[in-house]
C-alpha positions as CSV (number, residue, x, y, z in Angstrom):
1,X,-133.6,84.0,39.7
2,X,-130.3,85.1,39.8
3,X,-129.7,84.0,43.2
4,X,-130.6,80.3,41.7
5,X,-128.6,80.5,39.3
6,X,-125.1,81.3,41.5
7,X,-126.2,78.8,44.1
8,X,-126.5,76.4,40.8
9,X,-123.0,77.7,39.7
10,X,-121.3,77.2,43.0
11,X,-122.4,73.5,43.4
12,X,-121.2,73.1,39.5
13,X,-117.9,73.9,40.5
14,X,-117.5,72.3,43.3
15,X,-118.9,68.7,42.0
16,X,-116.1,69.4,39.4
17,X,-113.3,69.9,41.8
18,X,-113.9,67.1,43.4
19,X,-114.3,64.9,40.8
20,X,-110.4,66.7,39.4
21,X,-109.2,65.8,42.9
22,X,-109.6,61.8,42.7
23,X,-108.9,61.4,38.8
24,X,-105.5,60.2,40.4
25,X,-103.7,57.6,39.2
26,X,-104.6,55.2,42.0
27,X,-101.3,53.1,43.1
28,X,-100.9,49.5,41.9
29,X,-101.3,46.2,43.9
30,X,-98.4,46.7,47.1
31,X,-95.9,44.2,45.5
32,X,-94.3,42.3,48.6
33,X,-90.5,43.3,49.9
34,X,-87.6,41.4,48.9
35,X,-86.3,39.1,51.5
36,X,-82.9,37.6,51.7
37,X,-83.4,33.2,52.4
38,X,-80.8,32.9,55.4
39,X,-77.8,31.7,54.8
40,X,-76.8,28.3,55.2
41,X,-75.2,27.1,58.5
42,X,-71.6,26.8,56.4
43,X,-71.7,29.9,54.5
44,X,-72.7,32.0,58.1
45,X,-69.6,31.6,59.1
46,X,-67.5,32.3,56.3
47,X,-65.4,35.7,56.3
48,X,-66.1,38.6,53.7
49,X,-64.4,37.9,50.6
50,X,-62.1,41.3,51.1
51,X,-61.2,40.0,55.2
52,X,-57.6,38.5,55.4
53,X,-57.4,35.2,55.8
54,X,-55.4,33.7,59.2
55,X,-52.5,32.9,58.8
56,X,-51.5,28.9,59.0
57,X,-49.5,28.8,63.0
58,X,-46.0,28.7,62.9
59,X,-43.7,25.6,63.7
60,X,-40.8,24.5,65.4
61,X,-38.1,23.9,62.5
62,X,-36.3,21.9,64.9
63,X,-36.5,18.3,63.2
64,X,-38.1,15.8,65.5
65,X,-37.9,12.8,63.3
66,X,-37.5,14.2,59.5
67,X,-36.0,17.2,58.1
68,X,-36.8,17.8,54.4
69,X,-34.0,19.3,51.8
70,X,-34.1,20.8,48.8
71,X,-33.8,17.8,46.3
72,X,-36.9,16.3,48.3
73,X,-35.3,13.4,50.1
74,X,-35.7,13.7,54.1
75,X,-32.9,13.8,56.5
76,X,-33.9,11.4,59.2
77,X,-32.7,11.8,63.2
78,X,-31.2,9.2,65.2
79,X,-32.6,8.8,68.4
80,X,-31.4,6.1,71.2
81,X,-33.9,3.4,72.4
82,X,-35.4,4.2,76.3
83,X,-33.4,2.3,78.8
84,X,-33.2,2.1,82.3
85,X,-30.0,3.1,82.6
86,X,-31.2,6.8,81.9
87,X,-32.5,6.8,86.0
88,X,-29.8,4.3,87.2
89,X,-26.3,5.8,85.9
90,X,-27.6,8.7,88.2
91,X,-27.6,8.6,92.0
92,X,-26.2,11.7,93.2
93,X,-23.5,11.1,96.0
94,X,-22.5,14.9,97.4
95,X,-18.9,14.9,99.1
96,X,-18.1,13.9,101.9
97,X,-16.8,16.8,104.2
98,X,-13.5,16.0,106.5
99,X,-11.2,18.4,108.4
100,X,-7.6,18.2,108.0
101,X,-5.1,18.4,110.8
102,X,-4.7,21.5,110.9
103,X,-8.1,22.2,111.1
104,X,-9.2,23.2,107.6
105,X,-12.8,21.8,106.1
106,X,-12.1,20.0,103.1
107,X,-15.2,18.6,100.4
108,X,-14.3,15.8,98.6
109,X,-15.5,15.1,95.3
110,X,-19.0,14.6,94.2
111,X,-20.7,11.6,92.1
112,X,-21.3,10.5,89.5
113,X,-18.7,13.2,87.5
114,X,-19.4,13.8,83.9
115,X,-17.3,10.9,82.5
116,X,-18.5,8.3,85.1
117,X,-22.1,9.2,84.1
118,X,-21.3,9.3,80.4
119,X,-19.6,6.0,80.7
120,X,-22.3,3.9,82.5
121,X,-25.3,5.7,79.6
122,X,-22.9,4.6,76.7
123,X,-21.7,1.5,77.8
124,X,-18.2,2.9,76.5
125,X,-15.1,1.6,78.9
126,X,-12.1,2.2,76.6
127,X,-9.5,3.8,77.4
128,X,-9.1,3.6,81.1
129,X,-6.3,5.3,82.5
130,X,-6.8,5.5,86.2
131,X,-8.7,8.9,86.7
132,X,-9.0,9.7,83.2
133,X,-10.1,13.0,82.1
134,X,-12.0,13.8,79.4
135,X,-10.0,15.3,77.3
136,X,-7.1,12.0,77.9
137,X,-10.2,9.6,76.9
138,X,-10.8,11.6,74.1
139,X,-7.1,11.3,72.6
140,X,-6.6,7.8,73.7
141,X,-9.9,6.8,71.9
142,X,-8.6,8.9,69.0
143,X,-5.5,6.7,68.5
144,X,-7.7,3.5,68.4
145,X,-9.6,5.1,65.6
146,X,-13.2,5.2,68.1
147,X,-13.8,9.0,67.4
148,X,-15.7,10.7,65.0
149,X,-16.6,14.3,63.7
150,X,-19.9,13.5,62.8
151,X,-22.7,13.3,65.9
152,X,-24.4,9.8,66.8
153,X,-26.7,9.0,69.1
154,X,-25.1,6.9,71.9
155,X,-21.9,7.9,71.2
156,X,-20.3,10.7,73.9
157,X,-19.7,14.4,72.8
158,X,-16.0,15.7,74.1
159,X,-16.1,19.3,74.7
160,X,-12.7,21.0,74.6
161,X,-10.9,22.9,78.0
162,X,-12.6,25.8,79.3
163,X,-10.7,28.0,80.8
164,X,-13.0,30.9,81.5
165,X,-15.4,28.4,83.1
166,X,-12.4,26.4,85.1
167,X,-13.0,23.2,82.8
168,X,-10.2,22.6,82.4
169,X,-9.9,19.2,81.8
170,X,-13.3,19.1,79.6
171,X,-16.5,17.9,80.0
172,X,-18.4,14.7,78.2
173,X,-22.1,14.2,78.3
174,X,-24.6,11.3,76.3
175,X,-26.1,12.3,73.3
176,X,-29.1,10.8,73.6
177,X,-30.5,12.0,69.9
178,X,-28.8,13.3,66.7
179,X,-30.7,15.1,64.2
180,X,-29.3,16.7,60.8
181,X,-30.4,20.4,59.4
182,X,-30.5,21.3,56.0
183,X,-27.6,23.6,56.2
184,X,-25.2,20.6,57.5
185,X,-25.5,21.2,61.4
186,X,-27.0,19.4,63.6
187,X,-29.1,19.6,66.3
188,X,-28.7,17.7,69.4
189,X,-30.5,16.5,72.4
190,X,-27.8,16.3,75.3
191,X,-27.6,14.8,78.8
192,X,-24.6,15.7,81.3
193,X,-23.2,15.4,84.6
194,X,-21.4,17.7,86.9
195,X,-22.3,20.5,84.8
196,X,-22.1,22.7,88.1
197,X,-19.2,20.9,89.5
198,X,-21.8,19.8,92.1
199,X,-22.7,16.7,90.0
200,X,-26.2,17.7,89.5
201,X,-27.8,16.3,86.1
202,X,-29.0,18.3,83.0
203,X,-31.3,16.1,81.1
204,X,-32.0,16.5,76.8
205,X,-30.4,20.1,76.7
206,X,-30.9,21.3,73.0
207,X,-26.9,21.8,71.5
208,X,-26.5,22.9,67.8
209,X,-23.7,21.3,66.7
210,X,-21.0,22.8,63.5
211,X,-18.7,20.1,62.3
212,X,-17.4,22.6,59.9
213,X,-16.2,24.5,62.5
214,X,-16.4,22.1,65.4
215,X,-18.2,24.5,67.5
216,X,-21.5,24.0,69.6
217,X,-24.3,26.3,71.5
218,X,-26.3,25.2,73.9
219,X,-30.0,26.5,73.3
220,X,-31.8,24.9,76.6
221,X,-30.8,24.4,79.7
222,X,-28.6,25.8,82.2
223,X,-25.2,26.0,80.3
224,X,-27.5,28.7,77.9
225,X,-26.8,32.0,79.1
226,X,-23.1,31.3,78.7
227,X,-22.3,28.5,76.0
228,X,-22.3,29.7,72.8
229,X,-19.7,28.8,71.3
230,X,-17.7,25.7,72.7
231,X,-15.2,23.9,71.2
232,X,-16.1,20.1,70.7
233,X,-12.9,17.5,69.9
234,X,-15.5,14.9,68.8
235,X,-17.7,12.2,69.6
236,X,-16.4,8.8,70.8
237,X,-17.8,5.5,69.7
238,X,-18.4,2.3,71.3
């Protein structure tokens, strides 16, 4: 009997522990993940709002064909029409080489020199003296009032003696564009002759030009290493 009643007992507790074991809360329907929608094709490639934003390229602030100023208005460059006198004032003609008497090599001089060049561009023939040097054109075109301190294009820039280069007589080249800067200088595109004293040709060097101070720097070209700061008489007109 007794033996019944443990094996009764046993079984007792055992239904009951089983039936404590799945009185679990049993979990809820799975709910689904989240999902993202992809992002549009414009919005993929947009930066995080927190990246830095590129910054806009930076420009030449050399004025090409307007220069703006402070009151809004535009300072506009003068720029000579294309002609074919550009190629044809330039044929270069090296000395021809002789020997004296006594037996010395002598060079003669070299075309086209820097006023013959600048001359036949401009169409300018004041003023002629014989062999006129620059610096002589430049007065005698003074005293019939054909000079001017302010740059033009087609007018022809007079650069002052330079001793420490042996130009001493000057130089003259073709301005073949003028353009004003804000801060009253101006930037010019320059063509010359004989800047080697071998008459080679230096076409559309870039010159800032001071008329306060009547000084100019060449910024391209190969008078750059060395001209910084020449002295310029003027320009002469047609």
């Amino acid at each position: 009997m007794r033996r019944r009643f443990n094996a009764t007992f046993i079984l007792l507790t055992l239904t009951f522990l089983a039936l404590t074991a799945c009185s679990k809360t049993a979990p809820g329907p799975a709910q689904p993940a989240a999902t993202i929608p992809p992002a549009a094709p414009h919005e993929a490639s947009l930066p995080p709002q927190n990246a830095t934003a590129p910054s806009a390229p930076q420009t030449d602030s050399r004025p090409d064909t307007q220069q703006p100023t402070t009151d809004g208005t535009c300072l506009e460059c003068e720029s000579v029409t294309p002609d074919k006198d550009r190629g044809n004032c330039f044929k270069l003609q090296p000395g021809k080489t002789t020997r004296t008497k006594k037996g010395k090599t002598v060079t003669g001089r070299c075309q086209p020199q820097s006023v013959i060049y600048a001359r036949c561009r401009s169409g300018i023939n004041t003023c002629r003296l014989g062999d006129t040097g620059p610096i002589e054109w430049f007065e005698c075109a003074r005293k019939n009032k054909n000079t001017t301190s302010v740059p033009k294009a087609g007018s022809i820039m007079v650069i002052g003696s330079e001793k420490r280069h042996k130009m001493t007589t000057g130089h003259v080249g073709y301005v073949e564009e003028a353009c004003p800067n804000p801060d009253g200088t101006w930037t010019l595109r320059f063509t010359h002759t004989n800047y080697d004293r071998k008459c080679h040709l230096d076409q559309d060097a870039k010159v800032i030009f001071n008329p306060k101070t009547m000084r100019a720097a060449f910024l391209s070209g190969p008078w750059k290493p060395w001209a910084k700061d020449l002295k310029i008489l003027g320009f002469i007109l047609r």
